[in-house]
NULO-534484 format. One record per atom (N, C-alpha, C): residue number from 1; residue in three letters; x negated, y negated, z. Coordinates in steps of 0.02 Angstrom, whole numbers, padded with zeros to 5 digits. Layout:
BEGIN
[rec NUM ala [X Y Z]]
...
END
This chain:
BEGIN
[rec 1 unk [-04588 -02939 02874]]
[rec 1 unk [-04517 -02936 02860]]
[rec 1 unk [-04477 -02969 02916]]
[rec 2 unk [-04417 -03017 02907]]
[rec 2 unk [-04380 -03041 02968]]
[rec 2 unk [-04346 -02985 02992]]
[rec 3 unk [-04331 -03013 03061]]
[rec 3 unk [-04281 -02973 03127]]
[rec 3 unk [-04225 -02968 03084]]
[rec 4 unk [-04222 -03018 03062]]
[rec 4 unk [-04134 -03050 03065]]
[rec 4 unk [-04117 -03012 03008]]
[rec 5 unk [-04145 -02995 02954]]
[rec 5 unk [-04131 -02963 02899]]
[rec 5 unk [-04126 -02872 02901]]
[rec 6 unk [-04188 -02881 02964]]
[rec 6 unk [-04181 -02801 02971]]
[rec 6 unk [-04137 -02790 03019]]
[rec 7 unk [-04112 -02831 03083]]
[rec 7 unk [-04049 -02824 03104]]
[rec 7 unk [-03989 -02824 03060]]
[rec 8 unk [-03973 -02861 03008]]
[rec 8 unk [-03911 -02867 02979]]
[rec 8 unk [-03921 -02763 02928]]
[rec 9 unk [-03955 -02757 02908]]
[rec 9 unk [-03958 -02686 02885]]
[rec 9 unk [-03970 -02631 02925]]
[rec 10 unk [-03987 -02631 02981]]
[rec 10 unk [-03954 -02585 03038]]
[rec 10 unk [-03897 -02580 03036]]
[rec 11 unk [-03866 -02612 03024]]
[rec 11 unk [-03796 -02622 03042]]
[rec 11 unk [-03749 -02583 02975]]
[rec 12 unk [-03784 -02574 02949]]
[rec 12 unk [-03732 -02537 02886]]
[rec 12 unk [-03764 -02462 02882]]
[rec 13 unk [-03700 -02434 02839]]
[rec 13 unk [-03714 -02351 02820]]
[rec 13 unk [-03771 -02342 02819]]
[rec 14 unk [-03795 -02266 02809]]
[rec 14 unk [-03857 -02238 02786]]
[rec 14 unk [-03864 -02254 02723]]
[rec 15 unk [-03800 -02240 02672]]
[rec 15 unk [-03825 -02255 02595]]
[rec 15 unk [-03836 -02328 02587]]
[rec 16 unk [-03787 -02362 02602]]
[rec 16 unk [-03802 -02455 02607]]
[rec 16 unk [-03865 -02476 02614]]
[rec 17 unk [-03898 -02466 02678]]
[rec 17 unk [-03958 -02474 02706]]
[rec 17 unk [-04025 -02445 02661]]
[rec 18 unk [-03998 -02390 02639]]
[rec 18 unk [-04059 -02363 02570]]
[rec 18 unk [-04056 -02409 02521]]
[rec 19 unk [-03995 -02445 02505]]
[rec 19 unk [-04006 -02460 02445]]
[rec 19 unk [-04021 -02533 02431]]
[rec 20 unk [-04003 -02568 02476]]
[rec 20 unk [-04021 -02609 02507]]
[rec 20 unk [-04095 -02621 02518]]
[rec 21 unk [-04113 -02583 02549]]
[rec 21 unk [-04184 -02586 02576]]
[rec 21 unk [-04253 -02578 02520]]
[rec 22 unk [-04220 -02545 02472]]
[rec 22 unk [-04227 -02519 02422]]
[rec 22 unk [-04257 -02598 02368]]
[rec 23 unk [-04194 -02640 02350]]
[rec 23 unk [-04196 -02693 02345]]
[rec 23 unk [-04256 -02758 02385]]
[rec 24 unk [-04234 -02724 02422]]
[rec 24 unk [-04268 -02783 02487]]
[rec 24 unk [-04348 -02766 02468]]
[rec 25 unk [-04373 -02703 02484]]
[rec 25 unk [-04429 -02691 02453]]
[rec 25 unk [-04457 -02730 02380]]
[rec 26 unk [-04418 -02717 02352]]
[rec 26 unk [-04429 -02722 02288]]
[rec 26 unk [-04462 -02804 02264]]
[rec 27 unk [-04403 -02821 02300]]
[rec 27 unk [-04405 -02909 02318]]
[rec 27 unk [-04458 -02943 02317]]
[rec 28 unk [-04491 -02911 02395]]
[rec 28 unk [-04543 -02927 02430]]
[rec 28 unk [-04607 -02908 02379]]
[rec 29 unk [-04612 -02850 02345]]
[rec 29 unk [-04662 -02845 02316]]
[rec 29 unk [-04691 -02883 02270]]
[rec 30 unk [-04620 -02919 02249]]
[rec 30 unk [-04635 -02982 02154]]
[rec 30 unk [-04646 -03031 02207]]
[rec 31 unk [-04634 -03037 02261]]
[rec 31 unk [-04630 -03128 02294]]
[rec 31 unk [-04650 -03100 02368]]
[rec 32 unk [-04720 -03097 02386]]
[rec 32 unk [-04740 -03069 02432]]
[rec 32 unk [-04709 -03138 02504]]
[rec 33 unk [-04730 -03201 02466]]
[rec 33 unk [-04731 -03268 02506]]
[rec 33 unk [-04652 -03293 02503]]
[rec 34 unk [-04611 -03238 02495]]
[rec 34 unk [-04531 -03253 02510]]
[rec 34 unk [-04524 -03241 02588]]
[rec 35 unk [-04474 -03308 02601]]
[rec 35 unk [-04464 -03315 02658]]
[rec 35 unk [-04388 -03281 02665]]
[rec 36 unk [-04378 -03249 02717]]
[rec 36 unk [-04317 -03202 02717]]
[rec 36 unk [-04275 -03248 02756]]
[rec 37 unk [-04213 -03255 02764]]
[rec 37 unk [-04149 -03286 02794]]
[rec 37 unk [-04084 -03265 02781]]
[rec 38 unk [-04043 -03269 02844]]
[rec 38 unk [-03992 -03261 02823]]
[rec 38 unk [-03933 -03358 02822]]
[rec 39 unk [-03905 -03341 02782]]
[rec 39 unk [-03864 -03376 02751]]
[rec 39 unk [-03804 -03367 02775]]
[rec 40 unk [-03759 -03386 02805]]
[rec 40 unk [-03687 -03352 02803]]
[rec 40 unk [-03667 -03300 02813]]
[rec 41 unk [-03723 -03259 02863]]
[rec 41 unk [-03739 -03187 02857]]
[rec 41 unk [-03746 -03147 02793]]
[rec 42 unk [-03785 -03185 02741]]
[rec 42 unk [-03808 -03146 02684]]
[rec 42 unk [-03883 -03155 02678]]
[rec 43 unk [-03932 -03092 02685]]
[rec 43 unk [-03993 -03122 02679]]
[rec 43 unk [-04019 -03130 02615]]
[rec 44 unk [-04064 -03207 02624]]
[rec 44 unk [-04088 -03209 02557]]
[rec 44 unk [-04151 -03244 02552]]
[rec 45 unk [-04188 -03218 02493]]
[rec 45 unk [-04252 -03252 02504]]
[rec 45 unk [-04258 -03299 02469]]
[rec 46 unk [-04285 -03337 02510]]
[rec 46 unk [-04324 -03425 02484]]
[rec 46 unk [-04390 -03395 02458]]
[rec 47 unk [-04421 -03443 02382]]
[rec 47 unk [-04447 -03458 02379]]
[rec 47 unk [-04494 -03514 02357]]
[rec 48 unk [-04549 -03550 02379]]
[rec 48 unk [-04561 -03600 02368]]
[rec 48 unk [-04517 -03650 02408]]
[rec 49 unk [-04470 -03619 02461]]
[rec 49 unk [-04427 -03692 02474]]
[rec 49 unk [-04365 -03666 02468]]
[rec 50 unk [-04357 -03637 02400]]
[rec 50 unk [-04279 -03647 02367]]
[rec 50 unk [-04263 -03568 02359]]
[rec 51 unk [-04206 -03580 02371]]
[rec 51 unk [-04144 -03483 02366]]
[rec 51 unk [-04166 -03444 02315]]
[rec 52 unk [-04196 -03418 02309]]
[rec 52 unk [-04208 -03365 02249]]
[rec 52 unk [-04162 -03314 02231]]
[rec 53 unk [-04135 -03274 02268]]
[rec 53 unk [-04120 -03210 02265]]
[rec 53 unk [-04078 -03188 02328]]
[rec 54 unk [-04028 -03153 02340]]
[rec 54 unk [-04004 -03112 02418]]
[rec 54 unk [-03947 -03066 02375]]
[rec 55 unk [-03949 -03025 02443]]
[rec 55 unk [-03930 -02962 02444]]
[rec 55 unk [-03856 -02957 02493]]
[rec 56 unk [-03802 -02917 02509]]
[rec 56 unk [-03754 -02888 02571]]
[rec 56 unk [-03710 -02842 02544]]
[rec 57 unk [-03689 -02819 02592]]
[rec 57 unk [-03636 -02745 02592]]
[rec 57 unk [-03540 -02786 02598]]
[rec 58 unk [-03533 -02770 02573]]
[rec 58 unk [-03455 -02785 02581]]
[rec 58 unk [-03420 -02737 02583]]
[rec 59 unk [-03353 -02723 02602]]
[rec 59 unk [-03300 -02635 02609]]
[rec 59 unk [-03308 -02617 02529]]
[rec 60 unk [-03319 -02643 02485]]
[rec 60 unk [-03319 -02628 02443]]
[rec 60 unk [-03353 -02599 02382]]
[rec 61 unk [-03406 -02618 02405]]
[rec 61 unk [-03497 -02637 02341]]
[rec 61 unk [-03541 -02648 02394]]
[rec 62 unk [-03594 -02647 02363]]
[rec 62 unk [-03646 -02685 02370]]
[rec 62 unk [-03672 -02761 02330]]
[rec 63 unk [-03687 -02818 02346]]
[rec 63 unk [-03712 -02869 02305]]
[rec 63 unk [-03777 -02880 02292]]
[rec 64 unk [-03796 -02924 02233]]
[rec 64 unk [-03846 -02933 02190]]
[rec 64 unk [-03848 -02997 02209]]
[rec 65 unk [-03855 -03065 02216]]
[rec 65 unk [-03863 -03125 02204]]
[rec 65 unk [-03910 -03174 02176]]
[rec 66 unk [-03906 -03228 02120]]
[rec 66 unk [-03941 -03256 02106]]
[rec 66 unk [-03905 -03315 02125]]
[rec 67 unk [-03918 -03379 02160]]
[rec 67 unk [-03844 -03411 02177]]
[rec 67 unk [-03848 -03477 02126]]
[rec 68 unk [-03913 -03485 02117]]
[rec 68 unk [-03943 -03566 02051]]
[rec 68 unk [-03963 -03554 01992]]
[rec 69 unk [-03960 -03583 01960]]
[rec 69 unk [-03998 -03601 01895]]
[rec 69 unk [-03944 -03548 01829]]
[rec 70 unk [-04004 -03526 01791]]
[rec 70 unk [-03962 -03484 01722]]
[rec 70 unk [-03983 -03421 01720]]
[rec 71 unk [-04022 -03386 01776]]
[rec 71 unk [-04060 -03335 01771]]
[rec 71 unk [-03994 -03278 01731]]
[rec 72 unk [-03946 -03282 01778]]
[rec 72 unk [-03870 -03226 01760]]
[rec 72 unk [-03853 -03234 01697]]
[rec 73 unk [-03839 -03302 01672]]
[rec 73 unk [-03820 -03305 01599]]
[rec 73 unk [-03854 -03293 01571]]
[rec 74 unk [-03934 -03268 01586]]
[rec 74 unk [-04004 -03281 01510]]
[rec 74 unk [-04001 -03194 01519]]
[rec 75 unk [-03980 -03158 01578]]
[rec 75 unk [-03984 -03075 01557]]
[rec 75 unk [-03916 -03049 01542]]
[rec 76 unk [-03878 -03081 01562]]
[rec 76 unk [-03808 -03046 01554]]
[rec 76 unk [-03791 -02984 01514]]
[rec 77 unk [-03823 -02982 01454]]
[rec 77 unk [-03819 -02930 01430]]
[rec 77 unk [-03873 -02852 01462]]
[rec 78 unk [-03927 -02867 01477]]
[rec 78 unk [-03936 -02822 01537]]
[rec 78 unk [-03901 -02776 01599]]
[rec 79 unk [-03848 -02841 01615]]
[rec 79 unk [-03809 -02815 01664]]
[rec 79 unk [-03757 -02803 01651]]
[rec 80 unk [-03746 -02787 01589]]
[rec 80 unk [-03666 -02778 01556]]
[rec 80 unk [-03627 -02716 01601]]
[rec 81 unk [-03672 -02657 01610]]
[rec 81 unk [-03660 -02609 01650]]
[rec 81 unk [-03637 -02593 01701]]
[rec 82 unk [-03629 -02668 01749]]
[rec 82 unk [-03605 -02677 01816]]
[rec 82 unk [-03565 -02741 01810]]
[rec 83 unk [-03510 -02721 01882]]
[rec 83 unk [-03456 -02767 01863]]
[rec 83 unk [-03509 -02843 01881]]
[rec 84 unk [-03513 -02902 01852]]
[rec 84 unk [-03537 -02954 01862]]
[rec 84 unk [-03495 -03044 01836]]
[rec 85 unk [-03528 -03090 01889]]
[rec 85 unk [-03505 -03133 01851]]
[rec 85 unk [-03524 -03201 01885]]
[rec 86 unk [-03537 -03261 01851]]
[rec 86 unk [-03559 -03340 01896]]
[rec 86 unk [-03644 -03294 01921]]
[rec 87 unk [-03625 -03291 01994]]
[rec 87 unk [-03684 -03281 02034]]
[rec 87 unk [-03712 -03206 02066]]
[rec 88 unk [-03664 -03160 02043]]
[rec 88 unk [-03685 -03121 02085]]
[rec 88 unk [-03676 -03040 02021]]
[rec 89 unk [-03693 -02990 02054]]
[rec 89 unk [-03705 -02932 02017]]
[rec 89 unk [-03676 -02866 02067]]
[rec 90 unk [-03625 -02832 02063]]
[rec 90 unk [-03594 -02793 02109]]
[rec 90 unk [-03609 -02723 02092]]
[rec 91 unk [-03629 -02675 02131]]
[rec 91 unk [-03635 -02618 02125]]
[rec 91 unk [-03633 -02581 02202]]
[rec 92 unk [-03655 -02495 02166]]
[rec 92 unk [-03641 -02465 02234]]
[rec 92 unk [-03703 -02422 02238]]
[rec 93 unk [-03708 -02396 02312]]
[rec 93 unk [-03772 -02351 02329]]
[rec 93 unk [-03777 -02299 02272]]
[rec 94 unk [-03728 -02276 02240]]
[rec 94 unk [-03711 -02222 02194]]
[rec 94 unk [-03753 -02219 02126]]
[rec 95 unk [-03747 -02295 02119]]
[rec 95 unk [-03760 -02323 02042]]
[rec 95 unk [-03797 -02386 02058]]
[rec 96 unk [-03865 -02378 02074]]
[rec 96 unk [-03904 -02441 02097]]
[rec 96 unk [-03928 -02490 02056]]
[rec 97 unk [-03951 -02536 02055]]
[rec 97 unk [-03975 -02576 02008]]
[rec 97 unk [-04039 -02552 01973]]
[rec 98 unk [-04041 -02537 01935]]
[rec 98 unk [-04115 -02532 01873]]
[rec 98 unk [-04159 -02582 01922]]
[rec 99 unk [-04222 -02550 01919]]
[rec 99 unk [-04296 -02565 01976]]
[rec 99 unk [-04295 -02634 01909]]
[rec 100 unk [-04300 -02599 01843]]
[rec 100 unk [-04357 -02638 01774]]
[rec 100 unk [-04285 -02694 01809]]
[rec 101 unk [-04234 -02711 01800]]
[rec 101 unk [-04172 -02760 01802]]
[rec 101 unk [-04175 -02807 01844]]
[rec 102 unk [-04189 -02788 01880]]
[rec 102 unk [-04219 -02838 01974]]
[rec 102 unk [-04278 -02853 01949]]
[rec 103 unk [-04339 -02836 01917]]
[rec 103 unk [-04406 -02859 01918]]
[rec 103 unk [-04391 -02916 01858]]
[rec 104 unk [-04346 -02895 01832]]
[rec 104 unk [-04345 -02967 01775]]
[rec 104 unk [-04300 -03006 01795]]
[rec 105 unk [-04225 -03023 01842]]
[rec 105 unk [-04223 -03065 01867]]
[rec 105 unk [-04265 -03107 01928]]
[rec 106 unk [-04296 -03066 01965]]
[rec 106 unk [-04332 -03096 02020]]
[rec 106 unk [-04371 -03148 01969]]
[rec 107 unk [-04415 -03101 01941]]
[rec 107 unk [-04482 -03142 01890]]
[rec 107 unk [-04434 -03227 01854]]
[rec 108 unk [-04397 -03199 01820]]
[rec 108 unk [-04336 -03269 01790]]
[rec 108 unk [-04334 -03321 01842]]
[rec 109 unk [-04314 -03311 01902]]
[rec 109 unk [-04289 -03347 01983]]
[rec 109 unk [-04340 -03371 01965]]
[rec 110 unk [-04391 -03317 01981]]
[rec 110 unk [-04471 -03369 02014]]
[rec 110 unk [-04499 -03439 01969]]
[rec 111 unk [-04493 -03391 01905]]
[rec 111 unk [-04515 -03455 01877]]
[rec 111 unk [-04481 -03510 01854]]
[rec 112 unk [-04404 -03491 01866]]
[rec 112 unk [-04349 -03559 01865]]
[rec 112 unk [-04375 -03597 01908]]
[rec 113 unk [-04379 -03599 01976]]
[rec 113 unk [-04423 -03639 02012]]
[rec 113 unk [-04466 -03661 02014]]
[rec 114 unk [-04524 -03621 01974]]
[rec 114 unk [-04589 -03673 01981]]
[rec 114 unk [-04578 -03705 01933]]
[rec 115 unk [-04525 -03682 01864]]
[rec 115 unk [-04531 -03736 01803]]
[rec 115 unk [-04488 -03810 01820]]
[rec 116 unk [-04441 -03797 01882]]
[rec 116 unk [-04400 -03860 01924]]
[rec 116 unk [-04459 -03885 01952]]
[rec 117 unk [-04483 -03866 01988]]
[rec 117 unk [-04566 -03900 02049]]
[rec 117 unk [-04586 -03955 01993]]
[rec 118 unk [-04614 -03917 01924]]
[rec 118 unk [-04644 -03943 01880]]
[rec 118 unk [-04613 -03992 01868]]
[rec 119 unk [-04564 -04013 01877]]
[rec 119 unk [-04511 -04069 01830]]
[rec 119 unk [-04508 -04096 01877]]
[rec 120 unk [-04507 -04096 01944]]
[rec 120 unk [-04502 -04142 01991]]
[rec 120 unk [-04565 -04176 02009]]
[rec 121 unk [-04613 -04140 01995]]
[rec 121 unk [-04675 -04179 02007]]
[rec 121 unk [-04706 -04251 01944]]
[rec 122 unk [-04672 -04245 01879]]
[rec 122 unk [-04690 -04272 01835]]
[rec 122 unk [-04649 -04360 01838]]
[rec 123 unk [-04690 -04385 01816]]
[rec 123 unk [-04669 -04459 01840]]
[rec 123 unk [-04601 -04474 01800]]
END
C-alpha cells in the first residue's frame, strides 16, 4: 500500500478514514497490481498505466471517482441512490457505497482498459 495514500487518510476523521479505507481495501483486492497515487491530492489507482478509480473526503461527503471512459453512464441506474454525476459518486461514512456497487464498477474500469490496450495494439 503507498505512504502517500496512507498519509493523506491519516489525516481525516475516524469515520472518513473507515470508510475510505474500507474502499481502498476493496480496490486493492479486484486490482491487486494497482498502482496507488495521489493526483491533486486525490488518491487514485492506476491501472495498467491508466486512472482507474480514486477516492477523497471533502467538508462535505465523501467521493467515489471514475474520471474516463462510460463506466458511470453504463451503471447509473445502480447509483441512482446517491447524489451522482459526469465522474464522480458522492456519499457519506453514514451511507457507504454497496461492496456488490464498487466490485462492478472497478471490474467495468478494468476492463475498459484492457478493451482500450486491445484497440491500441491492433494495426
Amino acid at each position: 500500500m503507498s505512504n502517500v495514500v496512507s498519509q493523506y487518510l491519516s489525516k481525516l476523521s475516524k469515520d472518513e478514514r473507515e470508510a475510505l479505507e474500507t474502499v481502498r481495501k476493496q480496490i486493492l483486492s479486484l486490482m491487486p497490481e494497482a498502482e496507488e497515487r495521489l493526483s491533486r491530492d486525490v488518491p487514485f489507482f492506476y491501472y495498467k498505466g491508466k486512472r482507474a478509480v480514486g477516492f477523497r473526503s471533502t467538508k462535505t461527503h465523501l467521493s467515489f471517482f471514475i474520471m474516463e471512459g462510460k463506466v458511470l453512464d453504463t451503471h447509473r441506474s445502480e447509483i441512482s441512490d446517491y447524489d451522482n454525476y459526469s465522474t464522480v459518486i458522492k456519499f457519506n461514512p453514514d451511507k457507504p457505497l454497496n461492496k456488490n456497487t464498487i466490485e462492478k464498477l472497478v471490474r467495468a474500469r478494468m476492463e475498459e482498459i484492457e478493451e482500450s490496450a486491445q484497440k491500441s495494439k491492433r494495426p
